[in-house]
C-alpha positions, -999 to 999 in steps of 0.1 A, spaced: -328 -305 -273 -302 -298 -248 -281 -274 -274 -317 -258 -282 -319 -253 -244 -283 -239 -238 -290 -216 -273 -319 -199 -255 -301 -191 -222 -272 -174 -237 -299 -153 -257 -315 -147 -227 -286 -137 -207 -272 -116 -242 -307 -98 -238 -305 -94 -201 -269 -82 -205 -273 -59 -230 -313 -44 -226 -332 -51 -200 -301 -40 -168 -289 -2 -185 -331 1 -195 -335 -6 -151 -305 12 -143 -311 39 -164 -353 44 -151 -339 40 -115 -320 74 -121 -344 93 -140 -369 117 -124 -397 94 -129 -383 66 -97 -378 80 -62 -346 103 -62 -330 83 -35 -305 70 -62 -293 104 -68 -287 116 -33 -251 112 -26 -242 132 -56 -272 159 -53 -260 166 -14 -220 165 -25 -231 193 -54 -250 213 -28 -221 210 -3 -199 219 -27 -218 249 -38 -225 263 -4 -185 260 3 -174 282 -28 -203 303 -19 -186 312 14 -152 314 1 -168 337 -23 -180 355 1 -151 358 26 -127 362 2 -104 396 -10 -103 399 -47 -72 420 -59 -43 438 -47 -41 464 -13 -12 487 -9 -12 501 30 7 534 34 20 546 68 11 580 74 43 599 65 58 614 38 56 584 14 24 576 21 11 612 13 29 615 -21 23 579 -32 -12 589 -29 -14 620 -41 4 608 -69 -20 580 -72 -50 604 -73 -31 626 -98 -21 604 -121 -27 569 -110 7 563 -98 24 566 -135 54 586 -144 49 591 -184 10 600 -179 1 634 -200 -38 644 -192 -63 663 -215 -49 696 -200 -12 689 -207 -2 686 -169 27 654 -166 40 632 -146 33 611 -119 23 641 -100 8 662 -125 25 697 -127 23 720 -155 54 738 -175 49 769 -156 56 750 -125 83 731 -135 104 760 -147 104 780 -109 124 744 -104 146 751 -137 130 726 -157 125 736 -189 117 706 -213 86 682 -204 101 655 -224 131 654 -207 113 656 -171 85 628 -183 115 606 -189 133 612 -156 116 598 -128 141 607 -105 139 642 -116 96 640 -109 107 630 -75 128 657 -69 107 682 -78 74 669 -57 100 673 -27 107 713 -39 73 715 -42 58 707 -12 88 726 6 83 759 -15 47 759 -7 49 747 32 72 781 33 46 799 14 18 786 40 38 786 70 17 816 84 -17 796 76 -1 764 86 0 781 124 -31 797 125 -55 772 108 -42 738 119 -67 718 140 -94 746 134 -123 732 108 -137 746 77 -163 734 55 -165 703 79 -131 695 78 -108 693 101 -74 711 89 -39 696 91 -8 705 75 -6 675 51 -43 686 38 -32 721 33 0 709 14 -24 684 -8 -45 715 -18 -17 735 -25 -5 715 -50 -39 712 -61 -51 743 -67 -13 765 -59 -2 777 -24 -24 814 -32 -59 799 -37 -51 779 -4 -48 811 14 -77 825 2 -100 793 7 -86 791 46 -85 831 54 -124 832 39 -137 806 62 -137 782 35 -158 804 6 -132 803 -20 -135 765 -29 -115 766 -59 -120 732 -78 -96 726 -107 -104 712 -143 -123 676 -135 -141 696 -106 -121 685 -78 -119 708 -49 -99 725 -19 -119 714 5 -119 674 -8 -82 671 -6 -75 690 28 -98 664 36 -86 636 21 -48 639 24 -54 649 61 -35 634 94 1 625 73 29 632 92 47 660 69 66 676 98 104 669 89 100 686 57 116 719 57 99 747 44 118 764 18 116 795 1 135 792 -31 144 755 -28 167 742 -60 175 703 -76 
């Protein structure tokens, strides 16, 4: 009798063990019971949500590059909105370079091979600095009489009028500045003389020398 009793309770503690306790534990955390069993992790995943919500929010996704207003600043960026900052970029129109010039304009600088002057950085350098000084002695006249006047909006500066000049070539410059602004000449993808003098406006530019026939 006694091992008859003792047989039942382990097969009733087996059937406690193993059913009925995970069956309890397992309607106590189901949507059908009060929720009050699920609370501590509910409000941690909420907590935890609203936090990478507001790092989300307050946070800076990718890289800045801050530029001092001088002469590095102004080429890096005009070389950035030439030619996204890369040396061996060819466009559509078959302007190279970091800074975009055509053949014609490399050879007033003695240049005579793009593949050579694609492969030089140094050289693409070099000739920006040429550049800019050839056509700052080309517009010296204009730089006099149309800095701090505004056109179109825009307030002029030197470093705007040197950005459109290598834009759109020292001549149409002149003719968008001494027209009050009605020669807007825009080159190939559309962008103007008026966007870049002012875009590329307020950079110091003032120790370059303007040059007449400047040489590498």
């Amino acid at each position: 009798m006694r091992k008859n009793f003792k047989y039942v309770i382990v097969i009733l503690k087996t059937y406690l063990s193993n059913i009925i306790v995970p069956f309890t534990l397992l309607f106590l955390n189901s949507s059908f019971f009060n929720p009050v069993f699920k609370n501590s992790n509910k409000i941690s995943s909420i907590s935890n949500l609203e936090y990478t919500v507001l790092l989300k929010k307050n946070q800076f996704i990718g890289n800045f590059i801050y530029l001092k207003k001088d002469f590095n600043g102004f080429k890096e960026l005009l070389a950035f909105k030439e030619s996204g900052g890369r040396y061996f970029c060819v466009n559509k129109f078959g302007y190279m370079g970091k800074y975009q010039f055509n053949l014609s304009t490399l050879k007033m600088f003695k240049v005579r091979s793009g593949k050579k002057f694609l492969k030089d950085p140094e050289l693409q350098e070099k000739v920006f600095l040429l550049n800019v000084q050839r056509n700052k002695w080309i517009l010296r006249k204009d730089i006099k009489w149309f800095v701090g006047s505004r056109i179109n909006g825009s307030r002029i500066t030197e470093s705007g009028i040197l950005a459109a000049a290598h834009l759109s070539g020292p001549g149409n410059v002149k003719k968008y500045l001494r027209g009050g602004g009605k020669d807007n000449f825009k080159d190939a993808l559309g962008t103007s003389i008026s966007f870049y003098i002012d875009y590329f406006k307020d950079y110091d530019l003032s120790f370059v020398e303007g040059i007449r026939k400047p040489t590498i």
